[in-house]
C-alpha positions, -999 to 999 in steps of 0.1 A, spaced: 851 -441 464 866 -412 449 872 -426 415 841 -447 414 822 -414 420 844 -395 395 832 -426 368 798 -418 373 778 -400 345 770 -363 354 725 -360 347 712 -343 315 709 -311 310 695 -293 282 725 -278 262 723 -243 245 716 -247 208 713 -226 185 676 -239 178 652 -246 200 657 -282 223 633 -307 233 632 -294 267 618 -261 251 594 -279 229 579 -298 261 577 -266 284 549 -251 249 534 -286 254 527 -282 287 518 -244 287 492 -255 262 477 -284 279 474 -259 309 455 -228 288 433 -260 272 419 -269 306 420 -230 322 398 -222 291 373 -254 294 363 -247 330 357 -213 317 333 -190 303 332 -180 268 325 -138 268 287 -133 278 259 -124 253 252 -95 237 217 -73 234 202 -47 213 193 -24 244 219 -35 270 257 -36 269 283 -48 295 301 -25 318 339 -24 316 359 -46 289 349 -81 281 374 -107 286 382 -140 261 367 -162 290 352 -163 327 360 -183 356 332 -206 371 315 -178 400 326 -151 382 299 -118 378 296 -93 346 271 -64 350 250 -47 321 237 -13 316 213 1 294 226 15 262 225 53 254 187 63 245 175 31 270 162 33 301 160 10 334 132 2 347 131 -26 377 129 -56 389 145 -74 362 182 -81 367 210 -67 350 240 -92 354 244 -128 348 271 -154 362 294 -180 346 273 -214 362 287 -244 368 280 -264 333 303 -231 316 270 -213 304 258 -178 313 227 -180 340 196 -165 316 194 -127 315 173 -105 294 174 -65 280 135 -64 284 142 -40 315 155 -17 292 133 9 276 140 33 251 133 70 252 102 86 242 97 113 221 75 139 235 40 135 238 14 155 208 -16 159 217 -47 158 195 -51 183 170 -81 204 174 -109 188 156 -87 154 147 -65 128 161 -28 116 168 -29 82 170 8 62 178 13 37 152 23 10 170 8 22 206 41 39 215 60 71 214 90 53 216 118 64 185 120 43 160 81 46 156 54 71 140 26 88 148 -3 91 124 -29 120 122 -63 129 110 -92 149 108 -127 148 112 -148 149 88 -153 184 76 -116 193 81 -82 186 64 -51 181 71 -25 205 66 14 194 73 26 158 73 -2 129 81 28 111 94 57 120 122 88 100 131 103 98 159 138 97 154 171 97 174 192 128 169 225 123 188 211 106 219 175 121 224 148 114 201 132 140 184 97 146 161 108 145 122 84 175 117 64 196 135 25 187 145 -1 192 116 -33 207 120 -66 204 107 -86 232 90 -122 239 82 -134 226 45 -147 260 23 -151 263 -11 -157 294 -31 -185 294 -52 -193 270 -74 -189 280 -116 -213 304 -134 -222 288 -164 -239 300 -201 -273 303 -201 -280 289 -163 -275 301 -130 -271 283 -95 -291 284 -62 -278 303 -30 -253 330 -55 -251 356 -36 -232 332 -8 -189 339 -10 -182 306 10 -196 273 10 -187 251 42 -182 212 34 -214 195 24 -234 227 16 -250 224 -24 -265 244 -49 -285 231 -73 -284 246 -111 -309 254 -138 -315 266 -174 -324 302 -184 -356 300 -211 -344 293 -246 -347 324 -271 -357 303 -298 -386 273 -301 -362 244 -284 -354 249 -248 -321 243 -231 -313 212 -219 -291 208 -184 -264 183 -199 -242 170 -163 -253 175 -125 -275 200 -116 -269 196 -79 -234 199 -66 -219 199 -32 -186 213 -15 -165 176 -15 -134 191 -7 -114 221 7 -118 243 -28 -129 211 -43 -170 207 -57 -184 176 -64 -180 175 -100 -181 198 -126 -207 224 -135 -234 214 -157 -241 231 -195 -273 245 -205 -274 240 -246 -301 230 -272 -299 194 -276 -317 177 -304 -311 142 -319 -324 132 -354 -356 107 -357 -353 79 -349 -353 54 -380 -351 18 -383 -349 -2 -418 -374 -32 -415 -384 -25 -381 -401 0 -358 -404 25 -331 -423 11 -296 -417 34 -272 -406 72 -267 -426 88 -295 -426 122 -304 -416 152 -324 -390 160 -311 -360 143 -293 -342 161 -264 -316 154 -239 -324 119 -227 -351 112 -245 -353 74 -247 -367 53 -275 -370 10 -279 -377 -8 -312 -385 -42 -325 -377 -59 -358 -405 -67 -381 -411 -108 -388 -386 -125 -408 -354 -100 -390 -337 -103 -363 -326 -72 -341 -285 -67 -344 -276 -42 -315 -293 -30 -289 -331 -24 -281 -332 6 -267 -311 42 -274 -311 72 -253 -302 111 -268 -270 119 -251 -256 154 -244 -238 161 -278 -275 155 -299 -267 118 -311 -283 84 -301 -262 62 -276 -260 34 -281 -260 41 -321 -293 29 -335 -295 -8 -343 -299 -29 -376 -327 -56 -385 -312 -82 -403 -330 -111 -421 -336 -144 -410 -321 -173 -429 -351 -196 -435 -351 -234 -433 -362 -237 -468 -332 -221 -483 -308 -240 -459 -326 -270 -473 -320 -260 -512 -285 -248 -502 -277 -280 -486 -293 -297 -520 -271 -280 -543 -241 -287 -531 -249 -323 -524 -257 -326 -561 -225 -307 -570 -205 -337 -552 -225 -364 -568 -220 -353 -598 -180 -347 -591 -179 -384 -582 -191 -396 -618 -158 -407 -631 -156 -413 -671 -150 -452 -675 -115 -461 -683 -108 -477 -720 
């Protein structure tokens, strides 16, 4: 008994080598096949939002039942019911959860300006956003028409301070050369308010013309409607036109304005147009047209003749000897 026992073979056993053995080789195999299935009943790490973030460290996966909670970032704000943690399900998903309960910070409120309006851009005084203003009408603005709110560190925070809105004056309108304006002996002019201008009498035997607007109106804070008129002698030369005639608008004399039509006489035709008017600097605009004559049929005809005869006779060829 002894000696069969004795001729038995002693089991395997893994030997030290100096690399690694099969037996080392199969306990990897088997470490991996174990991590394959931990992590495929698992979890991956849950989502991530733009207003909510996960309280304490996220893992590489989550067990089946297993609970993460979320918070509102810095500069958000809870409001309930809407729940803030999700749970690895059964199918390895995340159960739906949302960062709508999170809110961020408002900047604080700005009221109206007196005699305008602050009106959030988008209907929020959230940051990120702006706030527009504006003025009634007879006021402007003065500071920025647009405010940002902004996050400074972790409140938010105006990007400027509130504009305000002013009355429209303008000082008085420009005195001009031989004119003068209505309501002078007024310093300031609220918006809307006019004057109207005129011309002194003219010295000589032509009166002064009022060449631009006579009536003007405050448009703007400092700002008139346009620029004062000029009161000068304006007189544009008569009115000639080679093989045609006057119609309309005659005189003696041609002022500022004064307006004038012609016609051609038969056998012309009219080359510009009908009608000129005596602008501001004592010439006709539109410049004063031509009458230029009407090609007849009867010369077309002879025309045409002549060079048909020309080509007949360019097709007599001398007979060849």
């Amino acid at each position: 008994m002894t000696a069969s026992s004795a001729s038995r073979k002693a089991p395997a056993r893994c030997q030290e080598r100096p690399l690694p053995s099969r037996c080392f080789f199969g306990i990897i195999l088997v470490a991996l096949v174990f991590l394959l299935f931990t992590y495929s009943d698992a979890c991956d790490p849950p989502p991530t939002f733009e207003a909510m973030q996960l309280i304490g460290k996220p893992k590489p996966y989550y067990e089946v039942g297993e609970q993460v909670k979320y918070e509102c970032k810095p500069a958000y704000f809870y409001i309930p019911p809407l729940a803030m943690y999700t749970v690895c399900d059964l199918n390895h998903t995340w159960l739906p959860v949302t960062d709508d309960g999170c809110f961020r910070l408002t900047c604080s409120v700005i009221k109206d300006p007196a005699n305008g309006r602050a009106v959030p851009a988008n209907g929020t005084w959230e940051w990120g956003y702006q706030l527009h203003f504006s003025c009634n009408e007879g006021y402007y603005l003065i500071g920025k028409q647009i405010l940002y709110c902004e996050l400074k560190g972790l409140r938010p925070k105006w990007s400027d301070k509130p504009p305000r809105c002013e009355k429209i004056l303008c000082s008085p309108p420009a005195k001009i050369k031989n004119g003068k304006y209505t309501f002078s002996d007024i310093e300031i002019f609220e918006y809307l308010e006019a004057v109207t201008y005129s011309c002194d009498p003219a010295p000589g035997p032509d009166e002064y013309s009022l060449v631009g607007e006579s009536l003007l109106y405050c448009a703007g804070s400092g700002v008139w409607s346009s620029a004062p008129p000029e009161c000068k002698v304006v007189k544009c030369p008569f009115p000639v036109l080679k093989n045609g005639r006057q119609i309309s608008g005659f005189g003696k004399k041609f002022s500022y304005k004064a307006m004038v039509m012609f016609e051609c006489i038969e056998g012309f035709y009219l080359n510009g147009s009908d009608t000129v008017v005596c602008d501001g600097n004592s010439t006709w605009q539109p410049p004063i047209p031509e009458c230029l004559k009407v090609l007849t049929p009867s010369s077309t005809k002879l025309s045409t003749s002549s060079v048909s005869g020309l080509v007949t006779s360019c097709l007599h060829f001398p007979k060849l000897l």
